[in-house]
RODO-2510 file (C-alpha; in nm, 4 decimals, decimal comma):
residues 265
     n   res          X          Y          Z
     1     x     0,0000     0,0000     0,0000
     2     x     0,1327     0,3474    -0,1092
     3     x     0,2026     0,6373     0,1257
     4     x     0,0109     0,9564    -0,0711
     5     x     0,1879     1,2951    -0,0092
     6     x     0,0164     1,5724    -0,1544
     7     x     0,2738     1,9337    -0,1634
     8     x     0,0636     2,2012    -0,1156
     9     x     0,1375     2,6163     0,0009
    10     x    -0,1270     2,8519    -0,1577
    11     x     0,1435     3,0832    -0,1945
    12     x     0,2639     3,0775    -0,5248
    13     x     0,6985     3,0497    -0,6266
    14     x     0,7497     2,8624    -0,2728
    15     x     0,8565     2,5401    -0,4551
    16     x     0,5789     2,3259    -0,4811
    17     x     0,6906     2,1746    -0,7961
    18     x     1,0510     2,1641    -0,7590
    19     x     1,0403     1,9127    -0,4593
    20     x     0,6979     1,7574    -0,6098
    21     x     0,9591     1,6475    -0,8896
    22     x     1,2757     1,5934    -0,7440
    23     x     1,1613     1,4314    -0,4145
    24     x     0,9698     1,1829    -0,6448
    25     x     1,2999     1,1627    -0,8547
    26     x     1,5017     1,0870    -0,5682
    27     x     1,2433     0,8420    -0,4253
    28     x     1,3238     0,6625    -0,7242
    29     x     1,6770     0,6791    -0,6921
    30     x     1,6404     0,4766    -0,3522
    31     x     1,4583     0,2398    -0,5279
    32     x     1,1144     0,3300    -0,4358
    33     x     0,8534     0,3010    -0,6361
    34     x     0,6706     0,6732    -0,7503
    35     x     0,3839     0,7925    -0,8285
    36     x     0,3695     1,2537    -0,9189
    37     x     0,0181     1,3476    -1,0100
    38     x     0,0282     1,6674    -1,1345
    39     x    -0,2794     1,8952    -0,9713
    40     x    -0,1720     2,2460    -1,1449
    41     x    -0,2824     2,3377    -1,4817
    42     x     0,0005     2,5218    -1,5693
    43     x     0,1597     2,1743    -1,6281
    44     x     0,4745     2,2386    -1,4888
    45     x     0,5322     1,9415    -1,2930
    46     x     0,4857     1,7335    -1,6462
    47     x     0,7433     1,9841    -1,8069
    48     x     0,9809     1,9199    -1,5367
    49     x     0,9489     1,5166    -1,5488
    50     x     1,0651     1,5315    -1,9246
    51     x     0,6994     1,4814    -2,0519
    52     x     0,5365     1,7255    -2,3322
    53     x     0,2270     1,8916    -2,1602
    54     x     0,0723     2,0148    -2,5186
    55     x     0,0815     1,6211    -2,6582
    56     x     0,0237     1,4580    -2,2842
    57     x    -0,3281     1,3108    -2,2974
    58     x    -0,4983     1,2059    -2,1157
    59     x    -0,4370     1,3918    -1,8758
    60     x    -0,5879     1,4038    -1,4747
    61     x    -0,8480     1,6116    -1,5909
    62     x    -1,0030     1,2965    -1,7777
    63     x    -0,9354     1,1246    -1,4373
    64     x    -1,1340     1,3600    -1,2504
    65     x    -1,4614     1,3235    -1,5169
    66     x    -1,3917     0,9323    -1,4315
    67     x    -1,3565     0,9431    -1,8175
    68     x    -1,0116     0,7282    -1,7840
    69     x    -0,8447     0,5141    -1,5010
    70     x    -0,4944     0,6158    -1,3744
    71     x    -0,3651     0,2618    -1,5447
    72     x    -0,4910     0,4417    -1,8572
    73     x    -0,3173     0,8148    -1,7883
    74     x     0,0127     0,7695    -1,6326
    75     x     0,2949     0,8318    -1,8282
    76     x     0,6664     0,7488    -1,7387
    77     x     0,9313     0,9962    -1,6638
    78     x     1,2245     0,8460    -1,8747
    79     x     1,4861     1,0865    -1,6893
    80     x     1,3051     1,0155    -1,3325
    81     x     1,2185     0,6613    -1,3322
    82     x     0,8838     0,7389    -1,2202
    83     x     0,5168     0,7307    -1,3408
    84     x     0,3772     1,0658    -1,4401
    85     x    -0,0354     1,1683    -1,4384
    86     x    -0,0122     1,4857    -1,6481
    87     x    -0,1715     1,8246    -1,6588
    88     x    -0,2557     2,0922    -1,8714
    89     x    -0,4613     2,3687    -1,9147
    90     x    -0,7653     2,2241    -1,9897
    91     x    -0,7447     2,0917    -1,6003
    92     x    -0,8298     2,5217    -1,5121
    93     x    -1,1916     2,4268    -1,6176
    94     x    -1,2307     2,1327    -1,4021
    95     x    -1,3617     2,2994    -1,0570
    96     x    -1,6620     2,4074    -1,2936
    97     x    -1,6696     2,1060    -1,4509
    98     x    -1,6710     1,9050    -1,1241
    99     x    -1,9282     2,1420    -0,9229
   100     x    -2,2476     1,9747    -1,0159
   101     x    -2,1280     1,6515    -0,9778
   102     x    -2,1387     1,3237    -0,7320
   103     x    -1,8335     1,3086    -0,4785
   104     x    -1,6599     1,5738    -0,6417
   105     x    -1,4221     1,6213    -0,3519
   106     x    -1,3512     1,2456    -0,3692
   107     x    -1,2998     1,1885    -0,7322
   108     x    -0,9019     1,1587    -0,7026
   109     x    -0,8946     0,9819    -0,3826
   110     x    -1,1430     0,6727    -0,5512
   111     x    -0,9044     0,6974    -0,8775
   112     x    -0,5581     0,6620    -0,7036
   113     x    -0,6760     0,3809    -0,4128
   114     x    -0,7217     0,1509    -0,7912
   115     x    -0,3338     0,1779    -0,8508
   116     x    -0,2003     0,2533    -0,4917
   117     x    -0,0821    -0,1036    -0,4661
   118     x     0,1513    -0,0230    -0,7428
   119     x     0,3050     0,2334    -0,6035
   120     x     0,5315     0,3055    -0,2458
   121     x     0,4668     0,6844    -0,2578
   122     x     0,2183     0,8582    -0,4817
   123     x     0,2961     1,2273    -0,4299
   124     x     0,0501     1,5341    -0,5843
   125     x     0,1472     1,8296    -0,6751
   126     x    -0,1133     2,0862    -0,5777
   127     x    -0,1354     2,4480    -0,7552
   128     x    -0,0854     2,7661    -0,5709
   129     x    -0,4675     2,8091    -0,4759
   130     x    -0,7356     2,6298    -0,2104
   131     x    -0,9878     2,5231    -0,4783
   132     x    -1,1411     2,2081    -0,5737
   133     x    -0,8383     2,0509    -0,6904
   134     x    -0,6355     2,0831    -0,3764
   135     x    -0,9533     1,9878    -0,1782
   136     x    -0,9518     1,6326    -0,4107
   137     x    -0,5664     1,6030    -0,3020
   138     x    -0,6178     1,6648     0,0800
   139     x    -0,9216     1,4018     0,0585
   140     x    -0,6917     1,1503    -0,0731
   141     x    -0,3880     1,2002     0,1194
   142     x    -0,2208     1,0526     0,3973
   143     x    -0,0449     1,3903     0,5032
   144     x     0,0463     1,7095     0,3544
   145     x     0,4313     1,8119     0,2960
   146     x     0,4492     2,2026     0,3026
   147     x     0,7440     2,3642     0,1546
   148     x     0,7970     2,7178     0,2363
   149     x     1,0106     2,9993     0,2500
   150     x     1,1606     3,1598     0,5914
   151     x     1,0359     3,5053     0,5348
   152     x     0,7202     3,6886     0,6963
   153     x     0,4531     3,6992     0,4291
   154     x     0,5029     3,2618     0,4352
   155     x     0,4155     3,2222     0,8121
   156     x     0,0862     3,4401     0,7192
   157     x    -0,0360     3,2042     0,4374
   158     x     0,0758     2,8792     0,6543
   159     x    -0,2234     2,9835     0,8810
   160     x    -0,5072     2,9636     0,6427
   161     x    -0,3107     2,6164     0,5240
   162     x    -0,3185     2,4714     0,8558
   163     x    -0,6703     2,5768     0,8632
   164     x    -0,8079     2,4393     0,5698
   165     x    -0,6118     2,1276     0,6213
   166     x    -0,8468     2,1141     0,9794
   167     x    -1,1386     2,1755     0,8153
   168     x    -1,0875     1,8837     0,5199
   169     x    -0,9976     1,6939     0,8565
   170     x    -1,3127     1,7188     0,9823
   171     x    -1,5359     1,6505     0,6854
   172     x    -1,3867     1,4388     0,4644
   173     x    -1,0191     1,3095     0,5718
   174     x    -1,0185     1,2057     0,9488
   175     x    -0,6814     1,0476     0,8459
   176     x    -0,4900     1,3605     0,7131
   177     x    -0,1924     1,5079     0,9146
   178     x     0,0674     1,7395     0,8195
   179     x     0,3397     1,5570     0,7145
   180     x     0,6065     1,8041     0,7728
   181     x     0,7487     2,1514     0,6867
   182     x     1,0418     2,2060     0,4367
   183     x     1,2288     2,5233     0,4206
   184     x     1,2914     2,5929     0,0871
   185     x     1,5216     2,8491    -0,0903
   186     x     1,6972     2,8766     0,2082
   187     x     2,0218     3,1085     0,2432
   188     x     2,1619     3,1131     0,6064
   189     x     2,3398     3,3953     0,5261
   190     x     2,0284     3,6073     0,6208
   191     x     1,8925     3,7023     0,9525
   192     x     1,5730     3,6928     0,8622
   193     x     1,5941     3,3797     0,7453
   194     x     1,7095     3,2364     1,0370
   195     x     1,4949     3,4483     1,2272
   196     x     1,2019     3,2604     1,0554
   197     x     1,3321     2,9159     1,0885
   198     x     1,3501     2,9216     1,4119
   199     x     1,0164     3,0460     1,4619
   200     x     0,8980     2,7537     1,2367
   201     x     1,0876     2,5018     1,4886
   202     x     0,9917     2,6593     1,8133
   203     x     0,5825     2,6449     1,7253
   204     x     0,5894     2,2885     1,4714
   205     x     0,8607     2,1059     1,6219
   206     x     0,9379     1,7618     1,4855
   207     x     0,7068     1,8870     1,2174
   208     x     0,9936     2,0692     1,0230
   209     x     1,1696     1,8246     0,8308
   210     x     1,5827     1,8607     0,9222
   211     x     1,6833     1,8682     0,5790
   212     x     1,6962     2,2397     0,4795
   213     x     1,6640     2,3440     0,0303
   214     x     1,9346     2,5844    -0,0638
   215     x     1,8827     2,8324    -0,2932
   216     x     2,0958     2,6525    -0,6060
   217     x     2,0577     2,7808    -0,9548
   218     x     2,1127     2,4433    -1,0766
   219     x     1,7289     2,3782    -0,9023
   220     x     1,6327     2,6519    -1,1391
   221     x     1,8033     2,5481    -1,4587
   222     x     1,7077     2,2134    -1,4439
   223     x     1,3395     2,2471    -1,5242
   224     x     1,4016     2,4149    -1,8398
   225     x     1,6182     2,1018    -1,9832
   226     x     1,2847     1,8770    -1,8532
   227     x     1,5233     1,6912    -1,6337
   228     x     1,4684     1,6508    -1,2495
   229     x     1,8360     1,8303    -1,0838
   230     x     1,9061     1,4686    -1,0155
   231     x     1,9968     1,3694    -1,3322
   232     x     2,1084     1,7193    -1,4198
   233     x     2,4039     1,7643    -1,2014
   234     x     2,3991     1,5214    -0,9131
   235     x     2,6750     1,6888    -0,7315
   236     x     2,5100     2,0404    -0,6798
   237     x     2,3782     2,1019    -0,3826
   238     x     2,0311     2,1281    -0,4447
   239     x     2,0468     1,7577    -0,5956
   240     x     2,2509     1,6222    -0,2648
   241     x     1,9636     1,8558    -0,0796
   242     x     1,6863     1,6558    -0,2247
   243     x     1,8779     1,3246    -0,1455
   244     x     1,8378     1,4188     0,1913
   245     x     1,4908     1,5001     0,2004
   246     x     1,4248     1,1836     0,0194
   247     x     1,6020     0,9449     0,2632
   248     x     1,4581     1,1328     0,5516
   249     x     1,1290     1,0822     0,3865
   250     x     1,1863     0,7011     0,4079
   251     x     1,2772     0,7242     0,7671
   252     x     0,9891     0,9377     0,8944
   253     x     0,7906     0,6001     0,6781
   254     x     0,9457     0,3433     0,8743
   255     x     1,1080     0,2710     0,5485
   256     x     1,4676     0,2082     0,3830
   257     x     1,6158     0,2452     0,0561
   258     x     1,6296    -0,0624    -0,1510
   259     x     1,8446    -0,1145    -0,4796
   260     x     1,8970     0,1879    -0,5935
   261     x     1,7990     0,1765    -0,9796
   262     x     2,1576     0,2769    -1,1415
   263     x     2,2700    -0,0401    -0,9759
   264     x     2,3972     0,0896    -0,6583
   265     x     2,2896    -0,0169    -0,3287
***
């Protein structure tokens, strides 16, 4: 049975899809077996797993119309070594789409429990907003992994986070927990920063994950070449960063690493 991870922050440029892709990346390198749905019409998730978002169908917004199973949608991520459901723009028109009809909050969770013995994580990338589609990830996930920056404005939108994440608790999820906190872009060279972080730890605790994102301009570049940083440069930072995350991922799961898929162990 999979463990489902949705990565969610309503505020937009915080990361979201840079550790949706290259925690699932890195999952894979430990031998894991990964699932990314990708929950934001802009697509980018897709573009970053090396798959064309223009020619990807179908996509998750099929999924959501129960017009197609998962089996039927996932794609593989050559570079990634892990299964892709893509997105588009044509998922922006799915909260109207969805409004009128049966278990609309519950359409993803009843897709993904058909494949979750497939998969050891199945991670969603959710967009920058608290609409329908986000809703459909908390209803289907185990917990929710938060990356965010260390800056003011970030501790502001974490409240309305933590609150929605209560409310989907209590009417549809009884099972959903935060998973953790991940400071992202992170440069300890600034007081603020620091300032912020410690804030985080002081008020979530074991929440905050220990492995800390740099900011790395090979995290940036990579996207653009549709390669997780991973297979990019493996010796930046940012890749070794997401290493991290990934193993301590497996710990917090009760889980370890098993042949890693380049043949290393």
């Amino acid at each position: 049975m999979s463990r489902i991870l949705a990565i969610a922050n309503q505020k937009g440029g915080v990361g979201k899809t840079t550790t949706a892709v290259n925690l699932a990346a890195s999952l894979a390198e430990l031998g894991q077996r990964v699932l990314l749905a990708d929950l934001d019409p802009q697509g980018n998730a897709t573009m970053g797993a090396g798959i064309e978002k223009r020619t990807a169908l179908p996509t998750v917004y099929q999924i959501l119309l129960n017009q197609v199973s998962v089996a039927e949608a996932r794609v593989r991520s050559k570079p990634g070594h892990f299964d892709v459901i893509p997105a588009n723009r044509e998922l922006a028109g799915a909260e109207i789409d969805l409004v009128n009809l049966d278990q609309r909050d519950m359409r993803l969770k009843s897709a993904l429990e058909l494949v979750a013995d497939d998969y050891d994580f199945i991670l969603m990338d959710c967009p920058p907003t608290l609409n329908l589609l986000t809703v459909n990830a908390f209803a289907a996930a185990e917990s929710v992994l938060i990356p965010m920056q260390c800056e003011y404005y970030a501790l502001e939108g974490l409240t309305d986070l933590v609150a929605t994440i209560k409310k989907v608790k209590q009417r549809l999820n009884p099972a959903i927990q935060i998973e953790g906190l991940l400071r992202v872009m992170f440069d300890p060279r600034s007081t603020l920063a620091q300032q912020v972080s410690d804030q985080i730890k002081q008020h979530f605790g074991d929440k905050v994950y220990d492995t800390v994102i740099p900011r790395n301009v090979r995290l940036a570049e990579a996207p653009s070449h549709g390669l997780p940083v991973l297979v990019y440069d493996r010796q930046c930072k940012g890749a070794k960063a997401y290493m991290e995350l990934a193993e301590e991922t497996l710990k917090r799961a009760g889980l370890t690493a098993r042949e890693k898929i380049h043949g290393q162990t």
